[in-house]
C-alpha positions as a Markdown table, in Angstrom:
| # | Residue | x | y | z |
|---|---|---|---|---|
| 1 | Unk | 2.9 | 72.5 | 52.4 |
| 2 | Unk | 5.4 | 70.2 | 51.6 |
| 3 | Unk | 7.8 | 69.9 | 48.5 |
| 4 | Unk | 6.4 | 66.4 | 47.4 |
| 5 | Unk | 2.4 | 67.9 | 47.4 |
| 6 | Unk | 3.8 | 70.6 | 45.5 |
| 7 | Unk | 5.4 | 68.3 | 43.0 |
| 8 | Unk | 2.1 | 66.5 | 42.7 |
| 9 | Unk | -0.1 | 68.9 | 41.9 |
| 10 | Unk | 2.3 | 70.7 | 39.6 |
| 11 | Unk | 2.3 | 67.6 | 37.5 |
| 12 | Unk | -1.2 | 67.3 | 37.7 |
| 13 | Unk | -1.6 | 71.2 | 36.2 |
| 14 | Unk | 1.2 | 70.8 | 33.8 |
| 15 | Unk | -1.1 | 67.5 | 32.7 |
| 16 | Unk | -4.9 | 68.1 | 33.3 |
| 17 | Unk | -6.0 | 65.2 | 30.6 |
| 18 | Unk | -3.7 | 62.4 | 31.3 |
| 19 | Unk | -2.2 | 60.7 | 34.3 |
| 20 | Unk | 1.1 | 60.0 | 35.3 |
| 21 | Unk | 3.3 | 57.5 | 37.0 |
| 22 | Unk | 5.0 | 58.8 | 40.9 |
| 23 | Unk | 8.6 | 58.1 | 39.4 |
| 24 | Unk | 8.1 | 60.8 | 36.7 |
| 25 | Unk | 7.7 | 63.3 | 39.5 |
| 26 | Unk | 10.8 | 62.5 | 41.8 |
| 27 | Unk | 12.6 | 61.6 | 38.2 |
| 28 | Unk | 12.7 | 65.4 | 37.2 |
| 29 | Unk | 13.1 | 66.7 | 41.3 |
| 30 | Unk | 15.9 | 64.2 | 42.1 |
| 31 | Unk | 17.5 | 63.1 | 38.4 |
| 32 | Unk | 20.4 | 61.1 | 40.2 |
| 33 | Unk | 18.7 | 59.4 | 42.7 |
| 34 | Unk | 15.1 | 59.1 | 42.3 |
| 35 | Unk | 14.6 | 55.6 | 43.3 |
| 36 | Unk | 15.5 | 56.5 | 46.5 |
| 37 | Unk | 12.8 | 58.9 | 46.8 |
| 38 | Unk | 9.9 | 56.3 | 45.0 |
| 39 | Unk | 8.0 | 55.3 | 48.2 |
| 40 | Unk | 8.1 | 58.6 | 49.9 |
| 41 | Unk | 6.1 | 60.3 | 46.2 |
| 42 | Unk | 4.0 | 57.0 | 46.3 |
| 43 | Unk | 2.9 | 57.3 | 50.1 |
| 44 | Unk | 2.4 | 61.7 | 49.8 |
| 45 | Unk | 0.3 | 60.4 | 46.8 |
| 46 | Unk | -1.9 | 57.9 | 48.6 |
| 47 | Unk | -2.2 | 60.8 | 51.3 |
| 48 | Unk | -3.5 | 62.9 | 48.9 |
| 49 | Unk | -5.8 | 60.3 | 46.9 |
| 50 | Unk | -7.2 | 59.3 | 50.4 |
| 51 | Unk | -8.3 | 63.1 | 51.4 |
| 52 | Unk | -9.5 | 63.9 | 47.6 |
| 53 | Unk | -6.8 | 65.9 | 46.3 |
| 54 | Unk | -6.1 | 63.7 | 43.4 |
| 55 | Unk | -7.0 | 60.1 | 41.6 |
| 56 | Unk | -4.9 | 57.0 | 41.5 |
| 57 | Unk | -5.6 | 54.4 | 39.3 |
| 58 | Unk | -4.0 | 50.5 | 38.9 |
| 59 | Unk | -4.9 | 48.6 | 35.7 |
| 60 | Unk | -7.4 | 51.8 | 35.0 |
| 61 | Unk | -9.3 | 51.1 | 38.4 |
| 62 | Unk | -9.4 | 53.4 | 41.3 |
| 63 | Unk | -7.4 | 52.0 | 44.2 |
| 64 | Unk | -9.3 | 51.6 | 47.8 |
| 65 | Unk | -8.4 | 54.3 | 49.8 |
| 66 | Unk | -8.1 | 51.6 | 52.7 |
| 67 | Unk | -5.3 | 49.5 | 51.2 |
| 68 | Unk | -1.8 | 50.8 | 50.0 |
| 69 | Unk | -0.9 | 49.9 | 46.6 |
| 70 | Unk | 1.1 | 47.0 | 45.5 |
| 71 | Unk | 2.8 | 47.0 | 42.0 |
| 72 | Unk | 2.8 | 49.7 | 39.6 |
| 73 | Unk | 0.4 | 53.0 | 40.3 |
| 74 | Unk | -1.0 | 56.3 | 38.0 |
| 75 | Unk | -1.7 | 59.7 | 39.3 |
| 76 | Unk | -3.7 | 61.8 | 37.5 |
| 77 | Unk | -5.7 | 65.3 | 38.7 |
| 78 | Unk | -9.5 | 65.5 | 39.5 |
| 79 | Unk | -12.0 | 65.9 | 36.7 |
């Protein structure tokens, strides 16, 4: 299991009701240098979103699990 999962579904127990954007995550793991973790949280997420571990959503919409996303995405945990 790696330390980005982990991360993930923390944020997803610590926040059962609500989602969550990927820079939150590597914000509070890597304070000093987050952005240069960005598309490493945002490609474990799509991972995870495309073998049912968790949602993502863009403008409220679920993404296809076919495409990555472009712009600005929100994790949140399965209902």
């Amino acid at each position: 299991m790696d330390i980005l999962r982990i991360a993930i579904l923390e944020f997803c127990r610590q926040r059962p009701n609500t989602s969550f954007c990927p820079s939150e995550v590597v914000r509070r793991m890597y304070p000093e240098s987050w952005r240069e973790f960005l598309p490493d949280i945002r490609q474990k997420a799509f991972e995870m979103y495309q073998e049912g571990e968790i949602l993502i959503t863009q403008k409220g919409k679920l993404l296809d699990k076919e495409a990555l996303p472009v712009g600005p995405i929100r994790i949140s945990k399965l209902k």
